[in-house]
PDB file of N, CA, C and O in Angstrom:
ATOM      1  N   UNK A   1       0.845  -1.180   0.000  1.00  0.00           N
ATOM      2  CA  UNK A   1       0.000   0.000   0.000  1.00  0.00           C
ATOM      3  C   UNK A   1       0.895   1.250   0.000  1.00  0.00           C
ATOM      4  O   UNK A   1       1.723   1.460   0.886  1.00  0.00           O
ATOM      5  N   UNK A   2       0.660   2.147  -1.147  1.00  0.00           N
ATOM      6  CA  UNK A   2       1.258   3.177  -0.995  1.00  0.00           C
ATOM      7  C   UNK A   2       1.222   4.273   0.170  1.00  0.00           C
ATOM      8  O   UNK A   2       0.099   4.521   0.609  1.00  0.00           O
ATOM      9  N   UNK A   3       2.307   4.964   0.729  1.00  0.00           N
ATOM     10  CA  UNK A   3       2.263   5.972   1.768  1.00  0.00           C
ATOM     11  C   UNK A   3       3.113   7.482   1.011  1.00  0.00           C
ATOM     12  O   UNK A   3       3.467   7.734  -0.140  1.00  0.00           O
ATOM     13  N   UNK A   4       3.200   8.305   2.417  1.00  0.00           N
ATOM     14  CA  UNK A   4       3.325   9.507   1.568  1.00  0.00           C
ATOM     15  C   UNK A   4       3.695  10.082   2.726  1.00  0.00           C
ATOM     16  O   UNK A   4       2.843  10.094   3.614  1.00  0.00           O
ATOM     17  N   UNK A   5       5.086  10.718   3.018  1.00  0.00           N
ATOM     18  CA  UNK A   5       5.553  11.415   4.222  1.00  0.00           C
ATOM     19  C   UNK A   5       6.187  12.600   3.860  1.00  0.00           C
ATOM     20  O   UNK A   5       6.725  12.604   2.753  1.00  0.00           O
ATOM     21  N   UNK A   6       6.258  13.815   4.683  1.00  0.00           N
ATOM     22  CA  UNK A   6       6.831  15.279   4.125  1.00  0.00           C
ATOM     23  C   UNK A   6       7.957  15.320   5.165  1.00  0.00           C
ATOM     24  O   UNK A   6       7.759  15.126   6.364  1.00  0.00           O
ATOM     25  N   UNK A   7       9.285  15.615   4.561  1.00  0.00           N
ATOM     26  CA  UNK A   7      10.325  16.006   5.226  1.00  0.00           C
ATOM     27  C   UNK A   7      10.572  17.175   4.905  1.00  0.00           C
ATOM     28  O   UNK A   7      10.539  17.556   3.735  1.00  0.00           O
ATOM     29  N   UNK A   8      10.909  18.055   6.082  1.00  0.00           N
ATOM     30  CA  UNK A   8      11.657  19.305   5.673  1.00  0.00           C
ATOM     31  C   UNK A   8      13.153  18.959   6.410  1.00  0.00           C
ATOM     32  O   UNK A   8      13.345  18.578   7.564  1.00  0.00           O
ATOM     33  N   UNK A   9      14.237  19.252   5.233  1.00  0.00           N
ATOM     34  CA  UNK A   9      15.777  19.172   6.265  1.00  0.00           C
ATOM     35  C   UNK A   9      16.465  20.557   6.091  1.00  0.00           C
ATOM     36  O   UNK A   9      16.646  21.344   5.162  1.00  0.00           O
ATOM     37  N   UNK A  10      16.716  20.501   7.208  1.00  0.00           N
ATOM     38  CA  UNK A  10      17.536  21.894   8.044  1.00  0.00           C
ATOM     39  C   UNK A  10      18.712  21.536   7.082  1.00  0.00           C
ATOM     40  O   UNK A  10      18.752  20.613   6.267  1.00  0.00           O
ATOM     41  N   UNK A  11      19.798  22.616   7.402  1.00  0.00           N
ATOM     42  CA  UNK A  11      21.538  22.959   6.998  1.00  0.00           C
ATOM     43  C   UNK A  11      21.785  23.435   6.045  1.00  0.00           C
ATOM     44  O   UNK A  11      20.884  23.816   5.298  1.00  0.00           O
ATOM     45  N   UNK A  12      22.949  23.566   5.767  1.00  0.00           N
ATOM     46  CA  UNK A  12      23.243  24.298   4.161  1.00  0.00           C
ATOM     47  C   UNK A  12      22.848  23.224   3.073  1.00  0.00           C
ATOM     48  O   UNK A  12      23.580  22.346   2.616  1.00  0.00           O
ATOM     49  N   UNK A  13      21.453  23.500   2.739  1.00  0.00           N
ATOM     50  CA  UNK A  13      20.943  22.537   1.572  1.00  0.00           C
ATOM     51  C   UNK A  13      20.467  23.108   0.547  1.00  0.00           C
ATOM     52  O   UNK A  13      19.634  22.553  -0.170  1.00  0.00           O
ATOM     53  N   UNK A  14      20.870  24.155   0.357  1.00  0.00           N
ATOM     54  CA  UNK A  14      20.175  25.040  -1.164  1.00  0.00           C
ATOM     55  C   UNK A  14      21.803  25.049  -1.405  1.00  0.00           C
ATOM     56  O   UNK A  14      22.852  24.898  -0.780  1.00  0.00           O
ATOM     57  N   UNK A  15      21.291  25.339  -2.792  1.00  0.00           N
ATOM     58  CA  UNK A  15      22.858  25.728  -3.563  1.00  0.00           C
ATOM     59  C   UNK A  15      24.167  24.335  -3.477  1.00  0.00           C
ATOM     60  O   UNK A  15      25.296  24.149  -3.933  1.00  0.00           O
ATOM     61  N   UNK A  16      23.412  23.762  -2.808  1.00  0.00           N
ATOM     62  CA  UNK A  16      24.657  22.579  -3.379  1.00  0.00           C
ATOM     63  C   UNK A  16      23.875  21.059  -4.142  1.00  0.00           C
ATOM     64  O   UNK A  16      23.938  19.880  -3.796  1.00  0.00           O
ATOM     65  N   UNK A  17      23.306  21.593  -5.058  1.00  0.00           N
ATOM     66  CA  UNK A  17      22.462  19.917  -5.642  1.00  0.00           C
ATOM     67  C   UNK A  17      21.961  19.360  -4.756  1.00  0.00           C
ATOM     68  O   UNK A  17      22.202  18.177  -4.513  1.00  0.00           O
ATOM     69  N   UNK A  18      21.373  19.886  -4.259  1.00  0.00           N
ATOM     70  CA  UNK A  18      20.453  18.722  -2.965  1.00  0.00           C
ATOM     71  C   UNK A  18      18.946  18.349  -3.416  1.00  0.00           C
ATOM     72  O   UNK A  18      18.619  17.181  -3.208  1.00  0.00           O
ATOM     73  N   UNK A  19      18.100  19.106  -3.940  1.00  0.00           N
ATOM     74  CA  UNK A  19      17.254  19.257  -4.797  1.00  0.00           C
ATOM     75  C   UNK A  19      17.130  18.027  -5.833  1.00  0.00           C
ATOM     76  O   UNK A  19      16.182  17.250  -5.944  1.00  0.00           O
ATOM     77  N   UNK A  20      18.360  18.056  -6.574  1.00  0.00           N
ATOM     78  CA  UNK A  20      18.398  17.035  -8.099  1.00  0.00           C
ATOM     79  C   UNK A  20      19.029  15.866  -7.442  1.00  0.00           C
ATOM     80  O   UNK A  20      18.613  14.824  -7.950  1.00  0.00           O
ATOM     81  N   UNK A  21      19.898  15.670  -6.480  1.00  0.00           N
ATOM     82  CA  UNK A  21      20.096  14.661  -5.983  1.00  0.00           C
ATOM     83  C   UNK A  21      19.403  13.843  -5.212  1.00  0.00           C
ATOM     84  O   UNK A  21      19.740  12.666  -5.081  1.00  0.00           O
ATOM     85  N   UNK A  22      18.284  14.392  -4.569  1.00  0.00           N
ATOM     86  CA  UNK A  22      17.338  13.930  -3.923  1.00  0.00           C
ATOM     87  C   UNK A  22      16.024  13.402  -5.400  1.00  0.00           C
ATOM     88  O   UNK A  22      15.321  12.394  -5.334  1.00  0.00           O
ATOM     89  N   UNK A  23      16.024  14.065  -6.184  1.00  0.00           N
ATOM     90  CA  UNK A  23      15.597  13.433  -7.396  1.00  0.00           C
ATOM     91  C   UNK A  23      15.612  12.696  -7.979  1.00  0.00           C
ATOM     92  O   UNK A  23      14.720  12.134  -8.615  1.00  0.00           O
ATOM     93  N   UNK A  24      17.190  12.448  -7.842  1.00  0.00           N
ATOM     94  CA  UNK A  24      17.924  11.072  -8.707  1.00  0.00           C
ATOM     95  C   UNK A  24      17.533   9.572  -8.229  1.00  0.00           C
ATOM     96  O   UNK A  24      17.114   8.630  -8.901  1.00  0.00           O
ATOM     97  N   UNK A  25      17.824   9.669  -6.777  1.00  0.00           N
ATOM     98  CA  UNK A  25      17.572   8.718  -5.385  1.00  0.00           C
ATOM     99  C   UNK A  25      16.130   7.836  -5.807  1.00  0.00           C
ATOM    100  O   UNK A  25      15.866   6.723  -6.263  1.00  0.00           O
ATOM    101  N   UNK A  26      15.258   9.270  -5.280  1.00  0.00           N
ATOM    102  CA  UNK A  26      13.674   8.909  -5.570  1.00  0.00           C
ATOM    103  C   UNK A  26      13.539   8.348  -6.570  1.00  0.00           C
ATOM    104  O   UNK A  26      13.079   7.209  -6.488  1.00  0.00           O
ATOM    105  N   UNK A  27      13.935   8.986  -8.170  1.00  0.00           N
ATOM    106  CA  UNK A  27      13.395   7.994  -9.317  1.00  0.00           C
ATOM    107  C   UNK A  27      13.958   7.011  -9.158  1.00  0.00           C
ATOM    108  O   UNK A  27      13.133   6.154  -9.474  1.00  0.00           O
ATOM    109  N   UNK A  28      14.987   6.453  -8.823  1.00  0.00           N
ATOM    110  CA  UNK A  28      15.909   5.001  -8.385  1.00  0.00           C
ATOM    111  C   UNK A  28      14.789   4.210  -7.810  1.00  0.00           C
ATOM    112  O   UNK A  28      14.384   3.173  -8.335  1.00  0.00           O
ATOM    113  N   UNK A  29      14.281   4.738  -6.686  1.00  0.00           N
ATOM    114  CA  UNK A  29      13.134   4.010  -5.734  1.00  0.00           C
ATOM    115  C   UNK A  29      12.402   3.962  -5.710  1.00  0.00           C
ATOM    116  O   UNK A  29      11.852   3.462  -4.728  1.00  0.00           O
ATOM    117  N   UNK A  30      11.448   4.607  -7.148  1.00  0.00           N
ATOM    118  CA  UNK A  30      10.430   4.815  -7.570  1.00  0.00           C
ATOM    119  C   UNK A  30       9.638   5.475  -7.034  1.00  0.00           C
ATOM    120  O   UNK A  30       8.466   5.370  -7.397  1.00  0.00           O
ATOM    121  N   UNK A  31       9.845   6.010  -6.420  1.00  0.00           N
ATOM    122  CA  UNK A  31       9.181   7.403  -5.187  1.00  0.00           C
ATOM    123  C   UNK A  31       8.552   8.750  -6.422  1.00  0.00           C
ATOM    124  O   UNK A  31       9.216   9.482  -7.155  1.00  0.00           O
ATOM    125  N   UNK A  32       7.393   8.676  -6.282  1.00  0.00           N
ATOM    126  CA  UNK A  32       7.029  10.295  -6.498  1.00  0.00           C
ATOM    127  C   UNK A  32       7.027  11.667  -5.784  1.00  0.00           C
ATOM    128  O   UNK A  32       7.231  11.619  -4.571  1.00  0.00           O
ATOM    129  N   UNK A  33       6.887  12.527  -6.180  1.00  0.00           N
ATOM    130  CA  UNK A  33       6.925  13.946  -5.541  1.00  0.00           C
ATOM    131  C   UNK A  33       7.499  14.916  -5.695  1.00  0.00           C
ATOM    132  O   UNK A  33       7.586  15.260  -6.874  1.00  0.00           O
ATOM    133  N   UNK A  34       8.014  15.627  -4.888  1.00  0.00           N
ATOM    134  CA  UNK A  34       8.841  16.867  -5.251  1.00  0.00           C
ATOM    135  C   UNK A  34      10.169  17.135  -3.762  1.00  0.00           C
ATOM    136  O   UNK A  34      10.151  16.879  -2.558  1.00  0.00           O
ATOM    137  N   UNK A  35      11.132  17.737  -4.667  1.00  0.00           N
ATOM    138  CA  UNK A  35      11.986  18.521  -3.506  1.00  0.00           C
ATOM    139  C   UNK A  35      11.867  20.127  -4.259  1.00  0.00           C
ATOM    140  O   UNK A  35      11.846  20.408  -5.457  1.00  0.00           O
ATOM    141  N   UNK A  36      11.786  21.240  -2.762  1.00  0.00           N
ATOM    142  CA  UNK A  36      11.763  22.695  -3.155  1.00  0.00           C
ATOM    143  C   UNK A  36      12.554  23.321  -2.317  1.00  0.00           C
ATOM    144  O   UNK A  36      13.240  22.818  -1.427  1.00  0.00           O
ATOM    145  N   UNK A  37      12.459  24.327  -2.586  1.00  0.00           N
ATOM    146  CA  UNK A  37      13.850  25.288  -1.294  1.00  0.00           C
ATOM    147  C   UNK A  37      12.114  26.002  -0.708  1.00  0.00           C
ATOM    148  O   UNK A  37      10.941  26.125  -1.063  1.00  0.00           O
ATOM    149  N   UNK A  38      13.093  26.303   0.434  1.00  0.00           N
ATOM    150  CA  UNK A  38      12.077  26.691   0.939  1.00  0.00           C
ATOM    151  C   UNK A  38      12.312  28.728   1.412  1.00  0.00           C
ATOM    152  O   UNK A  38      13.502  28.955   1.635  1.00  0.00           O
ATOM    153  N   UNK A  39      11.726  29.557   1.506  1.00  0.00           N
ATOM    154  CA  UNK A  39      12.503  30.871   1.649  1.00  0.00           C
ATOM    155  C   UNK A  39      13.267  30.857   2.583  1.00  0.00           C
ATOM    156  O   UNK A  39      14.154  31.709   2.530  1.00  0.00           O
ATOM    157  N   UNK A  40      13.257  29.912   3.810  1.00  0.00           N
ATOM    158  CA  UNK A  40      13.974  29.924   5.254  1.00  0.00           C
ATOM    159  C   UNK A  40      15.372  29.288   4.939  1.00  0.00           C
ATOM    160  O   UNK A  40      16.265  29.403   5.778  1.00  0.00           O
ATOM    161  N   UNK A  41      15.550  28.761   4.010  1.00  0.00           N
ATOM    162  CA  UNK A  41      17.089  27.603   3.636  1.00  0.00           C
ATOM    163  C   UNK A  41      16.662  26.804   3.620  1.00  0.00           C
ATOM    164  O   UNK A  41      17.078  26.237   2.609  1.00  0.00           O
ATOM    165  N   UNK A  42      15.436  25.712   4.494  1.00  0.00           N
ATOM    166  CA  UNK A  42      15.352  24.537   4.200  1.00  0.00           C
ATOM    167  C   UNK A  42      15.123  23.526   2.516  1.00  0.00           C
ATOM    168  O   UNK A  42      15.100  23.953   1.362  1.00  0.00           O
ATOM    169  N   UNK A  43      15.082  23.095   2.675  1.00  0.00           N
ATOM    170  CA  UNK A  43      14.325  22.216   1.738  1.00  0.00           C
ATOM    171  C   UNK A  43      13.055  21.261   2.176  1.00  0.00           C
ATOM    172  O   UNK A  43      13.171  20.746   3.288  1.00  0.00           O
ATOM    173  N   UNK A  44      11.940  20.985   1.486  1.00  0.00           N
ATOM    174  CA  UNK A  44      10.482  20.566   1.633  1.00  0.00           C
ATOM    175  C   UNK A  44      10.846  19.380   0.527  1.00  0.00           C
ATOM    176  O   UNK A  44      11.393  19.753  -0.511  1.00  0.00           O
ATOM    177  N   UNK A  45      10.606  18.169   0.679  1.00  0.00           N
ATOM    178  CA  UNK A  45      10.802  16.446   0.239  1.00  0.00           C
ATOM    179  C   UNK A  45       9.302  16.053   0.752  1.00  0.00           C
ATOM    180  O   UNK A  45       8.938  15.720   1.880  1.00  0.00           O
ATOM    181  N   UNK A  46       8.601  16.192  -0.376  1.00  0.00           N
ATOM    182  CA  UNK A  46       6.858  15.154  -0.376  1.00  0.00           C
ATOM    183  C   UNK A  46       7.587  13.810  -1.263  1.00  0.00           C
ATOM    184  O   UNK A  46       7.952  13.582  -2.417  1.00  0.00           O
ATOM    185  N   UNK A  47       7.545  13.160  -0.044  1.00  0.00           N
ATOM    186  CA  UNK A  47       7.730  11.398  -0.999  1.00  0.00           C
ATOM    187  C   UNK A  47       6.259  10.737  -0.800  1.00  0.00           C
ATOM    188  O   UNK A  47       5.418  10.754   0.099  1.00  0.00           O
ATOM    189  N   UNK A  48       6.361  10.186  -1.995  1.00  0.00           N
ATOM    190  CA  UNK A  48       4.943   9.231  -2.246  1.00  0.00           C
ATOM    191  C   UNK A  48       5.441   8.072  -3.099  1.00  0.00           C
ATOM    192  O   UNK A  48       6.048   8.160  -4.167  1.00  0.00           O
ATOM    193  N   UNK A  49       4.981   6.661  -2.260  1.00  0.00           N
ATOM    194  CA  UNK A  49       5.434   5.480  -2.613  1.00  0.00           C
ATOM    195  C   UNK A  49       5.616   4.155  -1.910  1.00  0.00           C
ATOM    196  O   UNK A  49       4.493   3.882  -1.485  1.00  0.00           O
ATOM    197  N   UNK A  50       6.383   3.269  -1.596  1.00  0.00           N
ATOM    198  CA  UNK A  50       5.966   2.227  -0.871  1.00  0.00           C
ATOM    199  C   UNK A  50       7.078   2.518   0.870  1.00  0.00           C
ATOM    200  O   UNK A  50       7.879   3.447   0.970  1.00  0.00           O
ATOM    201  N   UNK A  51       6.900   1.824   1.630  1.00  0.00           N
ATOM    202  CA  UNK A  51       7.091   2.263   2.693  1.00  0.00           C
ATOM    203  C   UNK A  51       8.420   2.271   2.731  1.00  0.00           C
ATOM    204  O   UNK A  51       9.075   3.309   2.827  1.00  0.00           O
ATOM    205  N   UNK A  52       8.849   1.264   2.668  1.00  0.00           N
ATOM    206  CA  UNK A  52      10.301   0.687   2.317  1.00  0.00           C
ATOM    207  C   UNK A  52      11.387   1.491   1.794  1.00  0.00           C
ATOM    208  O   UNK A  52      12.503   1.676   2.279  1.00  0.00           O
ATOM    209  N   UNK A  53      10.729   2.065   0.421  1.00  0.00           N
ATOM    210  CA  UNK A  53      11.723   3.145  -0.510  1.00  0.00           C
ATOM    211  C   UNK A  53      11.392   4.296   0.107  1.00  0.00           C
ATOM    212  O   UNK A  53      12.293   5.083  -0.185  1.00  0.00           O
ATOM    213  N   UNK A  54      10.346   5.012   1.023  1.00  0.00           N
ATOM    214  CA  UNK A  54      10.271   6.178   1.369  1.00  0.00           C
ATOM    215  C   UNK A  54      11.701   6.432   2.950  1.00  0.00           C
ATOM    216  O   UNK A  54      12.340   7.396   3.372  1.00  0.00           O
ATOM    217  N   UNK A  55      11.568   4.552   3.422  1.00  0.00           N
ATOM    218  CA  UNK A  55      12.322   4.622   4.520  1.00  0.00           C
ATOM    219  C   UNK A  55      13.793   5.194   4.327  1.00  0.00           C
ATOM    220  O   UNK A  55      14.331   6.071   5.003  1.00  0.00           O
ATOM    221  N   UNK A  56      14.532   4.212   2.810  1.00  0.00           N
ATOM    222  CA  UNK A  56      15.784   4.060   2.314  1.00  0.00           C
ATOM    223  C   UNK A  56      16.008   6.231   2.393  1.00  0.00           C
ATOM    224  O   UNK A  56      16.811   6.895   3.048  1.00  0.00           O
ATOM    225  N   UNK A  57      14.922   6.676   1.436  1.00  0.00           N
ATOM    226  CA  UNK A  57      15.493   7.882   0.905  1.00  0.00           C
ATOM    227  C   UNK A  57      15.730   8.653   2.074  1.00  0.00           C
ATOM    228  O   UNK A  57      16.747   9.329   2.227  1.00  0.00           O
ATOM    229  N   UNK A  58      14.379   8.521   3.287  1.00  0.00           N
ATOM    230  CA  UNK A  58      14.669   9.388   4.449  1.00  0.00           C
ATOM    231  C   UNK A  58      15.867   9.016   5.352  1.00  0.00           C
ATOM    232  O   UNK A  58      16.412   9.696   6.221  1.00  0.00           O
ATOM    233  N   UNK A  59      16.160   7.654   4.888  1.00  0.00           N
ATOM    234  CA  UNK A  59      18.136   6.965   5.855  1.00  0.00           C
ATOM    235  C   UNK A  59      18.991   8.263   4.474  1.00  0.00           C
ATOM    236  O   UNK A  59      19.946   8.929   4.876  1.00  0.00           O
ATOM    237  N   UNK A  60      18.635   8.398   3.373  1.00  0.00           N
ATOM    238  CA  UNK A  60      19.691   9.307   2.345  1.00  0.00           C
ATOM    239  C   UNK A  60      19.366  10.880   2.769  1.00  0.00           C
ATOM    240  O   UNK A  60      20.319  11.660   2.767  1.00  0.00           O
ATOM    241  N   UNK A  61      18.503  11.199   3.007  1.00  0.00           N
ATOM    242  CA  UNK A  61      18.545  13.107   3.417  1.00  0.00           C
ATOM    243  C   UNK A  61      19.072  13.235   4.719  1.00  0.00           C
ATOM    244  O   UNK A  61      19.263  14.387   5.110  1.00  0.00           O
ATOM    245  N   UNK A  62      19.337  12.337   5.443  1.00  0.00           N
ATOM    246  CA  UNK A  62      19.946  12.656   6.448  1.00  0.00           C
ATOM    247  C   UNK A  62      21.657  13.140   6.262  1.00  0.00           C
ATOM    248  O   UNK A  62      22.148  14.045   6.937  1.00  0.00           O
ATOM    249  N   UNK A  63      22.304  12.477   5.388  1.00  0.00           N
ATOM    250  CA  UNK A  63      23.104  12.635   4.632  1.00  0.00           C
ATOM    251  C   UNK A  63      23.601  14.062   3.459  1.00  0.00           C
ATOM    252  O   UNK A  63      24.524  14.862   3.308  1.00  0.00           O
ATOM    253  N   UNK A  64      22.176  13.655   2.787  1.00  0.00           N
ATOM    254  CA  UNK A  64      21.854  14.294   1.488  1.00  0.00           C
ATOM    255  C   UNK A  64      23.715  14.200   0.718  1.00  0.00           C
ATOM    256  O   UNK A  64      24.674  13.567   1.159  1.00  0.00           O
ATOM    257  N   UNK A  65      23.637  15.073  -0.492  1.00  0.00           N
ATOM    258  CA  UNK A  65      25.062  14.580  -1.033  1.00  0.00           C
ATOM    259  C   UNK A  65      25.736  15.057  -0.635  1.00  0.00           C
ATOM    260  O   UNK A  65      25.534  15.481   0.503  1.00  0.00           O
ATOM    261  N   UNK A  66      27.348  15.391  -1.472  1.00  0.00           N
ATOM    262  CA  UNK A  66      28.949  15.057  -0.524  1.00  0.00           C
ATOM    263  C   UNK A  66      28.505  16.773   0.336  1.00  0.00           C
ATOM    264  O   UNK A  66      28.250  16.820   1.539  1.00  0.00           O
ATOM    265  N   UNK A  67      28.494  18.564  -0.965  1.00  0.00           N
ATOM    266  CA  UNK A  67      28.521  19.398  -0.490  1.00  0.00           C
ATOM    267  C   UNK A  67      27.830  19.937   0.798  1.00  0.00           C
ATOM    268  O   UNK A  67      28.176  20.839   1.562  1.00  0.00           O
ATOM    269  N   UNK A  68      26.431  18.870   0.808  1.00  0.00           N
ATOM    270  CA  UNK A  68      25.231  19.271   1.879  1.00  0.00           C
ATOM    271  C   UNK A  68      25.921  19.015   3.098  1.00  0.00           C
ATOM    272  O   UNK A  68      26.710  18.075   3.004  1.00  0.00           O
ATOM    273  N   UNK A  69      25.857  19.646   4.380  1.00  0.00           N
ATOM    274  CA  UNK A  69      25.563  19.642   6.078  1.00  0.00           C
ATOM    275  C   UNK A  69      24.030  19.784   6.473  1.00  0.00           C
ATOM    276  O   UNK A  69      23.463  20.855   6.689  1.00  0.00           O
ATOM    277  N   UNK A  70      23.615  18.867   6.513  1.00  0.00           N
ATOM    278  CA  UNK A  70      22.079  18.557   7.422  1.00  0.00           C
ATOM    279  C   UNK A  70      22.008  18.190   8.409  1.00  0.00           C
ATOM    280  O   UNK A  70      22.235  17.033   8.760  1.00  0.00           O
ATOM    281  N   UNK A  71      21.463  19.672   9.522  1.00  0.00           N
ATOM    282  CA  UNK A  71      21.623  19.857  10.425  1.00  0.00           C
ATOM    283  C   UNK A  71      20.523  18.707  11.516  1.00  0.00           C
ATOM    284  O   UNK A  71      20.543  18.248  12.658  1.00  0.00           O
ATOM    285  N   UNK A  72      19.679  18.662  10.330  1.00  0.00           N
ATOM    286  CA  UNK A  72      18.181  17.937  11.353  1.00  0.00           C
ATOM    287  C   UNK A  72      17.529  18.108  10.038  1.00  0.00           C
ATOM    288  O   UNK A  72      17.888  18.769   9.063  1.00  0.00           O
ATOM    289  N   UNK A  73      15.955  16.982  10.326  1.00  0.00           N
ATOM    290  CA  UNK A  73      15.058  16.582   9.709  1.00  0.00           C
ATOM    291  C   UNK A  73      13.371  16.449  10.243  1.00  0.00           C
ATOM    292  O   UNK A  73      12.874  15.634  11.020  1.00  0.00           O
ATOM    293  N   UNK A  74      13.029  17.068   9.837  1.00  0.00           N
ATOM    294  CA  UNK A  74      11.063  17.101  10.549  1.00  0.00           C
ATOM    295  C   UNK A  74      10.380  16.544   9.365  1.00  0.00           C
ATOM    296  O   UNK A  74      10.007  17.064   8.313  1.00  0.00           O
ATOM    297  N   UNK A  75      10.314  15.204   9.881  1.00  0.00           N
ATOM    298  CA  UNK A  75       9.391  13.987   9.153  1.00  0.00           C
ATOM    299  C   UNK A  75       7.942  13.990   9.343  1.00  0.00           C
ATOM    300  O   UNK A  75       7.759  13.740  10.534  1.00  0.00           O
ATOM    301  N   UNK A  76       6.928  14.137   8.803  1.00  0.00           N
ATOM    302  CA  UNK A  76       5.760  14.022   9.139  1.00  0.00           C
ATOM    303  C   UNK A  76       4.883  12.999   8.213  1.00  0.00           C
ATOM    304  O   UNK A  76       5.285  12.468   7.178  1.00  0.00           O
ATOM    305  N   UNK A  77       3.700  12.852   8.763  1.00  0.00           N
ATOM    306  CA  UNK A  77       2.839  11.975   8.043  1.00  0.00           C
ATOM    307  C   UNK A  77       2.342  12.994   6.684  1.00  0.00           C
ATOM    308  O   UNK A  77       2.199  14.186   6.957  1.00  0.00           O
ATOM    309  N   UNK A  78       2.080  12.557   5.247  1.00  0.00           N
ATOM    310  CA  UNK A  78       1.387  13.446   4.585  1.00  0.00           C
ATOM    311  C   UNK A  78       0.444  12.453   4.078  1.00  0.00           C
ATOM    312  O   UNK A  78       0.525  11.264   4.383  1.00  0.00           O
ATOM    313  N   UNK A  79      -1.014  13.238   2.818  1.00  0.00           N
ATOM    314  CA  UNK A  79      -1.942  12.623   2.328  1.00  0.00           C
ATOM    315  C   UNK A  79      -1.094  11.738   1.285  1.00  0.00           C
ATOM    316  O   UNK A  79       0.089  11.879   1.594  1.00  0.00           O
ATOM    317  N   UNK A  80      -1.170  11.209   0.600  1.00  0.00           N
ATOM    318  CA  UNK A  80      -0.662  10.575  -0.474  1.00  0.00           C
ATOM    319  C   UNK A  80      -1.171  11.064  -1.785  1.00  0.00           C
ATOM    320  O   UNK A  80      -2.317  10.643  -1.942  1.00  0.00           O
ATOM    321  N   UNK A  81      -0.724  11.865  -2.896  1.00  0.00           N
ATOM    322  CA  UNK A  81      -0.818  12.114  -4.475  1.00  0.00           C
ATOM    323  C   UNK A  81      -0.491  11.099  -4.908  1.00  0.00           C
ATOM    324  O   UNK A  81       0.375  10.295  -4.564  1.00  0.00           O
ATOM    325  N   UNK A  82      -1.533  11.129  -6.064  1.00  0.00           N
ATOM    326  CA  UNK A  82      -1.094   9.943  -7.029  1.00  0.00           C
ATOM    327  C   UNK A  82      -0.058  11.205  -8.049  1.00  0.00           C
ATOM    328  O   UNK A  82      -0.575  12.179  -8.597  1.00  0.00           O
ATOM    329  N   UNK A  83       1.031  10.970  -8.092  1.00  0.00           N
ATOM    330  CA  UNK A  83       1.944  11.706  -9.121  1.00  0.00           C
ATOM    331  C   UNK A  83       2.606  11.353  -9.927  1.00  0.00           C
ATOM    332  O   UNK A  83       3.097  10.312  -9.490  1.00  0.00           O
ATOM    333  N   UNK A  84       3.312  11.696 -11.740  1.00  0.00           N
ATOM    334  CA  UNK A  84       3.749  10.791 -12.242  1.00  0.00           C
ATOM    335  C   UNK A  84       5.019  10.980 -12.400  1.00  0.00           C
ATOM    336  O   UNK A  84       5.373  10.465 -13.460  1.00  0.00           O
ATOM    337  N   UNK A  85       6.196  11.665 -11.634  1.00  0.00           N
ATOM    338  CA  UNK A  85       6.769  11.954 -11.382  1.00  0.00           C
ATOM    339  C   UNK A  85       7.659  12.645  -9.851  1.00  0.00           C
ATOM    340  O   UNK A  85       7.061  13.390  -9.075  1.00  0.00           O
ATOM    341  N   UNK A  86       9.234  12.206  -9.620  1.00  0.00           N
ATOM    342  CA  UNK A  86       9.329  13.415  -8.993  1.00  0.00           C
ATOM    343  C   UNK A  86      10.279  14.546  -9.065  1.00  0.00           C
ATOM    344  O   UNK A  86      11.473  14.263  -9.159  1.00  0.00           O
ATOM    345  N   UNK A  87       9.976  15.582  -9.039  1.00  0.00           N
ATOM    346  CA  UNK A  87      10.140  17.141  -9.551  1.00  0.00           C
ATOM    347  C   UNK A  87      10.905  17.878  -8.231  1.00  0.00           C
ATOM    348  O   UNK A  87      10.957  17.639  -7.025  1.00  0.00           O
ATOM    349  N   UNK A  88      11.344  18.681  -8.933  1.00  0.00           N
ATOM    350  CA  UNK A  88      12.103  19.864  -8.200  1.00  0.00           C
ATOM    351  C   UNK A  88      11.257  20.960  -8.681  1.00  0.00           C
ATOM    352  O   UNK A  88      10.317  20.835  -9.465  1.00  0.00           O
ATOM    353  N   UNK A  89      11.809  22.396  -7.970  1.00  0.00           N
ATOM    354  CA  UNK A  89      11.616  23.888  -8.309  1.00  0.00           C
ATOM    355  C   UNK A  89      12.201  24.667  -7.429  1.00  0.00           C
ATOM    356  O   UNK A  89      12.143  25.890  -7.553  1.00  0.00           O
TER     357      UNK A  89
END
């Protein structure tokens, strides 16, 4: 059964590919949704998909790639979109 959780992660995560790399991941895991900057620095991650691959990507933003420092992560429950893709902006 598909699920659908919203992360926002804290640290220097704009301006270093965190966005398209978190993109790359998801289509790997077949995850839909989006990553966005957010005006505060964060970044906003709506994953939609099976529980498993939503788990893997949220063990990867903790991380995020080599340039990112992520300071912290606020995981929440979200509705689930059916989407056919996932997108940045």
């Amino acid at each position: 059964m598909p699920s659908a959780r919203l992360f926002t992660v804290k640290g220097r995560v704009q301006g270093v590919f965190f966005r398209d790399s978190t993109r790359r991941i998801a289509e790997s895991l077949e995850i839909t949704g989006y990553a966005i900057n957010l005006p505060n620095g964060d970044v906003e991650v709506l994953a939609c998909g099976g529980r498993a691959a939503i788990a893997e990507l949220a063990a990867w933003l903790q991380q995020g790639p080599r340039m990112a420092r992520v300071s912290g992560i606020i995981e929440r429950e979200a509705d689930y979109e059916d989407r056919k893709a996932f997108t940045t902006r």
